[in-house]
Structure formats: C-alpha cells, structure tokens
N, C-alpha and C positions, 0 to 999 in steps of 0.2 A: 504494500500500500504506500509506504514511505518512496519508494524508487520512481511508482505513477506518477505522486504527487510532482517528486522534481523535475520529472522528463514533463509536464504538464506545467510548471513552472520558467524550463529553460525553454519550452515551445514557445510559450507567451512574451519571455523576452528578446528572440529571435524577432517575431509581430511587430516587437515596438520598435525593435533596430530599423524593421524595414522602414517602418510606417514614417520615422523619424526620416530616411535616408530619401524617401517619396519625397516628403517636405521641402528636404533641403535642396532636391534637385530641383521641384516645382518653380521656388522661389530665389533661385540662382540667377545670377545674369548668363545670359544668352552666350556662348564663345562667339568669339568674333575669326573668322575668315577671310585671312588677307589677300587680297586680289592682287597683291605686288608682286613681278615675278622673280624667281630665286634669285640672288646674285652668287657666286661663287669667288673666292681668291686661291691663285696660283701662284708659290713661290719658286722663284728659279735662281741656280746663279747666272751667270754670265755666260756661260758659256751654252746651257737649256737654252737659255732666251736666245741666241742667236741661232741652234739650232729650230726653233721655236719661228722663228722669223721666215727661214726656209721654208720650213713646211707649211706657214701661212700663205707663202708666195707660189708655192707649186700647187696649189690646190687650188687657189685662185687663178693663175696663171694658165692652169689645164681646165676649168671651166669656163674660162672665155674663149678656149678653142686655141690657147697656143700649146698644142702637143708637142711644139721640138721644145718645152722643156723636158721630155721624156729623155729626147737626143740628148740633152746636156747630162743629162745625171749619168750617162754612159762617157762621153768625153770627160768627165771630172772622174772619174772612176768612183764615183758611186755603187752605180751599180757594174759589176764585174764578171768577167766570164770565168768560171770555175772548170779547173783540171785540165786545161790547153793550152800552153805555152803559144805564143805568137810571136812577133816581130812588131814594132812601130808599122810599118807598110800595113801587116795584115792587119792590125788594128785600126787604121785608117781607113782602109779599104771596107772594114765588117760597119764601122762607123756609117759614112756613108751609104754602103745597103741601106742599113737602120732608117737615116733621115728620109733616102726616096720611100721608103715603106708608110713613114709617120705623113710626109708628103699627102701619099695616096687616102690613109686613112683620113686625113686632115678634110680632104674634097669630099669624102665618102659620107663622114658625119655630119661635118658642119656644112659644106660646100664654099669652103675660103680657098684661097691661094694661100701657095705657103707662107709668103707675106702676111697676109690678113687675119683677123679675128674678130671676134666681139668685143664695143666698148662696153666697159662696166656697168653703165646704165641702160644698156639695152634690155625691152623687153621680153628677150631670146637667154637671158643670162640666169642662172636659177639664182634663190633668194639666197641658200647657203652659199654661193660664192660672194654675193656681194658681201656679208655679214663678214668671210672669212677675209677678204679685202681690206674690208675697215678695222681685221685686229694685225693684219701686216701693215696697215699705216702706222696707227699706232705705236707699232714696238719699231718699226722703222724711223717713225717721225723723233721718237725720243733717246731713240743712239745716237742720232744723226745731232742731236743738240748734247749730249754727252760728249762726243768725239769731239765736237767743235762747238763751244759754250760760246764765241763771237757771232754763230749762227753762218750761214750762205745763202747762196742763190739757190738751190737746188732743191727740186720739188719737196724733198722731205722735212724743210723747216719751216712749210706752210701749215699751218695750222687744220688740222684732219675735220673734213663734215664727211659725214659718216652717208653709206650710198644704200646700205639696209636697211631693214623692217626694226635693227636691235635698237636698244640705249648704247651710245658709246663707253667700250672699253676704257680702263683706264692703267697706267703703267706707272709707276713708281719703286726709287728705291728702297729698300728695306732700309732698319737702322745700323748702323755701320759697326753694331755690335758683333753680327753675324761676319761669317766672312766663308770663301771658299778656297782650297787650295788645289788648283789646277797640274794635274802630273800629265807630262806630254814627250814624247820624242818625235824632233825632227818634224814640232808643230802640229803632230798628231795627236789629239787628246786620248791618252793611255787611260786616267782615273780621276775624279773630281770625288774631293773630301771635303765634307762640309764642318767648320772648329765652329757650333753655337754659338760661344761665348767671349766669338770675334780671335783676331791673328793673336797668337802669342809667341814668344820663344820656344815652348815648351811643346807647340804645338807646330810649330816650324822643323821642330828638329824630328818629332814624329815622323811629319811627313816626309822629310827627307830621308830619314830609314825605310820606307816604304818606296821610294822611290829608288834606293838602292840596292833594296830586294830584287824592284821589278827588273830595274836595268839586269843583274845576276839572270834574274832566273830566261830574262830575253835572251841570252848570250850562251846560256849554258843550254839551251834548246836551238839556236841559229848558228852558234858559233862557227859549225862549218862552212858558212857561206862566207866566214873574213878569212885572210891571212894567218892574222893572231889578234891579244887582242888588242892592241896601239890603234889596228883597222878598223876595230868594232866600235872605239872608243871614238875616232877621228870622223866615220859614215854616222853612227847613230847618236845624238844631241838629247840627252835628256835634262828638264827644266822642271823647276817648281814654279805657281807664278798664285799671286792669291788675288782673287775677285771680288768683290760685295755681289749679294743678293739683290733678284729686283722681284716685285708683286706683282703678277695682272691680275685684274678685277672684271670680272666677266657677268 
C-alpha cells in the first residue's frame, strides 16, 4: 500500500513538472530567426593566400571561356606528365598538341576564337564565376597595396565593386602576434609552420632543425643524382622565411 501511494505520488509530480514546463513555454518569447546570411572567416598565411588567389583566378578565368588557362598550368609544370622522360623539344611539341586541342574545345563550347571570351558581366557568364571574380579582386587588390603601400596605376589599386549577386568579401591582416614560418628549397615551398604566439628565437631555431632534417633526409633519398655533396648543397637552396597571417571574411 505504502509503494502505491509513492509511485501515485511521484506520478503526480511528474503532472506538475509538465504542467509547469506547458506554462513556461506558452509564455516565452517567440525565438527569433535571422534572415542574415552566414558569414564565415578564413585564416591563411601568406603563402595559402597566394595560392588562394590562383585558384580564385583559374576558376574565374575558365568560366568566362578562357580555357588556355588549362594550357598554362601544363607550361608552368603544374600539372605534369608522370613516368616518361622527354626532352625540352618533346615537351614543346606535346605542349602545343595541348593548346590546338583547348583551341578546338574552346569553339566547340563556347564558340570564341582562341583570342576571345566572355566579359565578366555578361549575361552568358554563371553567377558563381562572377562571385569567384570579386574574391580574386579582393585578395588581389590588397597584395597589390601591401607590395607597394605608395599604390600605382595598375588595375589592382582600384578600389573593387563587386560584379555578383554576394556582399563583398573582405581581406585583412591578422595580428602580428601570429606568424608563419615558411620552409622552401630552390623557392619551392617544402613546409609552412605556423608559431601562434608570433616569431621567437626559440621558435626560429625549431624551425630550423626541421629544416635541417628535411634538407638530410632530401639528400639521403636523391643523393645519387649529385656528385657529392658540395653539389647537393650548391643545386638545392634551402631557406627559412617567416610570414604574418591574413583573414578573408566571406
């Protein structure tokens, strides 16, 4: 009888938890539902963002119809032909194939001459290129005032109006607590390390042992392609180099 009573007890107060919990939602304010749309922020260092830039440019670049940017990423050796030894000549020669091919595609899709393309405000142009246009202004327009703070003539120090449907992008430094330290040989970036709590000695010399690893362990896997190693040491240049961080705001 005693067990009823409490399970008939602890039922009833169950009842009023809800009953109370009814209430409190009845008498709530409403959530509110922002119709604003997401923004996002991206941090990069210096060398992301320039890569960053690229990719802005070839996506834009390839949807207004100029496909011999395809060509170039093959002359830059980008992109590479794997396991066939060639010559300069046959590489020249496979090159051009390449271009009459991009050529023909070029007439076939778009109907341009190799010359020609879409202006960016044309009606033929899809919306995500233009959007992707105005975030290569952007990181373009604010290198181009970085590299030369006196400013120029050159389309990039115009102030960017934006040719999309988006809000404009926005690009800024980080605080200069942060820092990046750039490992490369021979201008080729090997490793980027990022020191949070900005450059120090401590984190300089780090990085330089890590840099001395790589160059070892580059050498002790190539080594037969030098002399010795005064050869390895004289062809391949490896460098520290430390960057700031930058934000886009998307």
């Amino acid at each position: 009888m005693v067990d009823k009573q409490k399970s008939q007890a602890a039922l009833n107060g169950w009842r009023d938890a809800i009953a109370v919990t009814h209430q409190m939602a009845a008498s709530a304010a409403p959530v509110q539902v922002s119709d604003e749309p997401k923004r996002y922020r991206l941090e990069l260092n210096e060398q992301q963002l320039e890569d960053a830039k690229k990719a802005f440019e070839l996506y834009a670049r390839v949807g207004l119809g100029q496909l011999d940017m395809l060509v170039d990423l093959v002359r830059m050796d980008v992109v590479v032909r794997a396991g066939i030894p060639e010559s300069n000549d046959e590489r020249y020669e496979r090159v051009e194939v390449l271009q009459a091919k991009v050529d023909d595609m070029k007439r076939l899709f778009t109907g341009h001459s190799p010359n020609a393309s879409y202006g960016i405000h044309s009606e033929h142009v899809h919306g995500s290129v233009k959007r992707v246009w105005d975030l290569y202004k952007v990181v373009a327009h604010t290198r181009a005032w970085e590299h030369q703070p006196e400013g120029g003539d050159g389309v990039h120090f115009r102030a960017v109006t934006p040719t999309g449907d988006a809000p404009p992008a926005s690009l800024s430094r980080t605080s200069e607590g942060s820092a990046a330290y750039v490992i490369s040989m021979n201008d080729s970036v090997e490793l980027v390390l990022t020191a949070a709590e900005g450059p120090s000695e401590e984190a300089e010399k780090a990085v330089h042992q890590k840099m001395a690893q790589m160059s070892e362990a580059y050498f002790e896997k190539n080594g037969q392609a030098f002399a010795d190693r005064a050869e390895y040491e004289s062809r391949c240049q490896w460098h520290v180099r430390t960057v700031g961080t930058a934000t886009l705001s998307l």
